[in-house]
Every structure is written in structure tokens, then in C-alpha cells.
N, C-alpha and C positions, 0 to 999 in steps of 0.2 A: 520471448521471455516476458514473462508478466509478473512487475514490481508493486505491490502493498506500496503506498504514501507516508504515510506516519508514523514515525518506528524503523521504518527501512531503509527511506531515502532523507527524509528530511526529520528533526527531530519534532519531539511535541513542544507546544509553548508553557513556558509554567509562569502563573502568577502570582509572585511567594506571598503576596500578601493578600491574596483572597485563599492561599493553599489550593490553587486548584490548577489541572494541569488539562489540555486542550489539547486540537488539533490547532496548526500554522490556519487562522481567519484572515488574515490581512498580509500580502506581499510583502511588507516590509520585515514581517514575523517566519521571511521562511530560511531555514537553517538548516543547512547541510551536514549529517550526520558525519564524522571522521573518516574519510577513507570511502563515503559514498560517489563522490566524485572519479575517483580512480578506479572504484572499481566499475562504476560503468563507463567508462571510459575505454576500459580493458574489453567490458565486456562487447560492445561497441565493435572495436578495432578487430575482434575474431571473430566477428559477421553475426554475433547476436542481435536482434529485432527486439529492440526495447518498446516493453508498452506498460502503463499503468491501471489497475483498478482500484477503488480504492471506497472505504465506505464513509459518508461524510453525513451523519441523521443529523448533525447541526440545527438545519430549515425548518424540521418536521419536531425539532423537541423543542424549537423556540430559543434558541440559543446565539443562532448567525442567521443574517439573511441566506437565501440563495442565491444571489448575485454575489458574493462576498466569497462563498466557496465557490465560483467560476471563474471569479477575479484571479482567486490565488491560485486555481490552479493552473488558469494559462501561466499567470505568472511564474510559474514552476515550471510549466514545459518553455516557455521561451528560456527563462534561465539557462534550463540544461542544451537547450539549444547554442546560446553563446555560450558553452564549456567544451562545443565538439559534440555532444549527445543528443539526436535526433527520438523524437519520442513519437512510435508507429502510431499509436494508438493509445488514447485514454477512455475507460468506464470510468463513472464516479454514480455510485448507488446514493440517493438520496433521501431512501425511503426510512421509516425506524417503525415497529406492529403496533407500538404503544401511543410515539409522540410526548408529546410534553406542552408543559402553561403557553399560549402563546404562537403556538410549533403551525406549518401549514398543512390545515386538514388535507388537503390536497396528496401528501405525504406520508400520510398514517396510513400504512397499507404493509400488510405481510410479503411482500414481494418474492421474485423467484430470481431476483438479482443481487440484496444484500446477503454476503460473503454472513455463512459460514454453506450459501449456498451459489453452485455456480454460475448463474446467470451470465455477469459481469464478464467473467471466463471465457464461456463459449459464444459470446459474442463477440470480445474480441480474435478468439482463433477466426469468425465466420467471418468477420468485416475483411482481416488480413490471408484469409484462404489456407489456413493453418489449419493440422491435425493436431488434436489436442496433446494426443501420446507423446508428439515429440517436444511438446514446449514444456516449459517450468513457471510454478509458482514459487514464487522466492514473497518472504512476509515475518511478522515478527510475533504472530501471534498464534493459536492454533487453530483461529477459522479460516486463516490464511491460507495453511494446511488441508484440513476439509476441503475446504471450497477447491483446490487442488486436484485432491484425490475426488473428488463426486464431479470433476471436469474430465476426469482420465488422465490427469498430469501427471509428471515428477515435480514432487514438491522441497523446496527449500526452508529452513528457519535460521530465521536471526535471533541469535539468544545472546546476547550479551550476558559478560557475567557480572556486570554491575548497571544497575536500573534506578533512577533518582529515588530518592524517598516518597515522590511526589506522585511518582509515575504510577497508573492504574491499574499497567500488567502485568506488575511486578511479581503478584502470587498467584498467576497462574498456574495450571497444573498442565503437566506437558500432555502435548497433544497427541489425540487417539484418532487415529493410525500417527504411528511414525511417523516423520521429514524422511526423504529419501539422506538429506546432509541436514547439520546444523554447526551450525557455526558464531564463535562468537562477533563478527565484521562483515561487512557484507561483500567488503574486499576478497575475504578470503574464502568466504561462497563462489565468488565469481571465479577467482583461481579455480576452486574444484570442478564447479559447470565446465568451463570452456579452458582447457590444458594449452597450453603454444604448441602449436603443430610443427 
């Protein structure tokens, strides 16, 4: 199974008083969405293979180091590691086509691994010997979805039905193709994925 970061497992960071709302930069900024903990946990315990991808242009728009997004995300996989949740595998796309003031040229590049295309995907099915048909993308957005469906997956979405004022994805328009589920929790994604045998 392969979980989206932001949005799905852990929340975004908001800064009310710049109005602007981020991905978790700094370890001490990372927050576990309601209910994320249990349900990977759950999912976990029925023999799911938890892995992460996740798309982080930060570096490349000039906004975070890249050290900073590597920091937080060990610190993310160690965390869920002391909750019980071992994390198989992590992608993190660093790249963004545009960039931004500042951003590392190095970074500006159209890539074949930020998600709404599968790169990220089929690399982690190839690292862990997995068919992609049988694994899931579970995400909160619809290129979570895409990147999914152009991996060969079954795709999951997190739809909450309330989203901060703040928050960027809020007026998205649902995604094309379908989620095979959606759901508003990701708890109760994970109930649907994997039933108690």
C-alpha cells in the first residue's frame, strides 16, 4: 500500500498569520491527522506493506531546503516506527517543471516521477517486488488518484468533508477516473482495503 504524506497521514502546517498553509518542514511541525495512527496500525496488523510517496517541490520553488524535507521525513518514518508502523518504503519527488525565486535549478525539471505521474509508484512496487495491480494508492488529492490509475493500481481518496479555510484543496474538482473508495477518514479507508478475516 502506498500512502500520499500530506493530507493523508499527517496534516498540513498553517501559518494564520502569514494566511498560508504548507506541507510539515520541520519535525517538530509534524501532526498526525485523526484517526491516521489507527488506521495504519490496523492496516499494519492485516499484513499490509506500508510505503510512502509523496511530492515535496519545496527545494526546487525556493521555499525549504532539501535537507529540511529529508529531515522531516525520516522523522516521520521513525515516528510511525515508535507507534508500531514500520514504513517499507519511501519515494519523495523533489522535482516542480517551473521552480520558483531562489528554488535549486538542479530541481526544475519535468520529471517522470512527480505524481500526477507514476514514477514514484512503480518504483516503489520494483524496490519491494510487488505487482502493481495488487497494491493501492490511498491520497487525498486527485493526482493521487491518477498517478494510481497510470501505475495499474487500485486507488483510494481521502475526502474529508470539511477542509480548513486555509487549506489549498479545498476546491478541487473530483477526480477523473474515479477512486476505486473514498472516504471521509482514512481509518475508514483502511477498514474498506483490508476486512478482518
Amino acid at each position: 500500500m502506498i500512502l500520499d504524506r500530506d493530507g493523508t497521514i499527517i496534516d498540513f502546517h498553517r501559518d494564520t498569520e502569514l494566511g498560508v498553509v504548507t506541507p510539515a518542514f520541520h519535525p517538530r511541525l509534524l501532526r498526525f491527522l485523526p484517526g491516521a495512527l489507527d488506521a495504519l496500525q490496523w492496516l499494519h496488523r492485516h499484513g499490509a506493506l506500508l510505503t510512502i510517496a509523496s511530492n515535496q517541490p519545496g527545494a526546487a520553488k525556493g521555499e525549504i531546503s532539501r535537507d529540511a524535507i529529508e529531515r522531516t521525513t525520516e522523522a516521520l518514518v521513525q515516528r510511525l516506527a515508535g507507534e508500531g508502523i514500520p514504513i517499507s518504503a519511501v519515494e519523495v519527488c523533489l522535482h516542480h517543471p517551473t521552480g520558483g525565486d531562489g528554488g535549486d535549478p538542479s530541481l526544475v525539471v519535468d520529471c517522470t516521477c512527480r505524481k500526477p505521474k507514476p514514477g514514484m509508484l512503480i518504483a516503489i512496487a520494483d524496490k519491494l517486488g510487488k505487482d502493481p495491480r495488487h497494491a493501492w494508492m490511498v491520497g487525498d488529492t486527485p493526482t493521487d488518484v491518477q498517478a494510481g490509475r497510470a501505475a495499474g493500481m487500485k486507488t483510494a481518496l481521502l475526502s474529508p468533508t470539511r477542509r480548513c479555510e486555509l487549506c489549498p484543496m479545498r476546491d478541487l474538482a473530483p477526480p477523473s477516473p474515479a477512486p476505486d473508495i473514498h472516504a471521509p477518514t482514512l481509518l475508514e479507508i483502511a477498514h474498506r482495503i483490508v476486512a478482518p478475516r
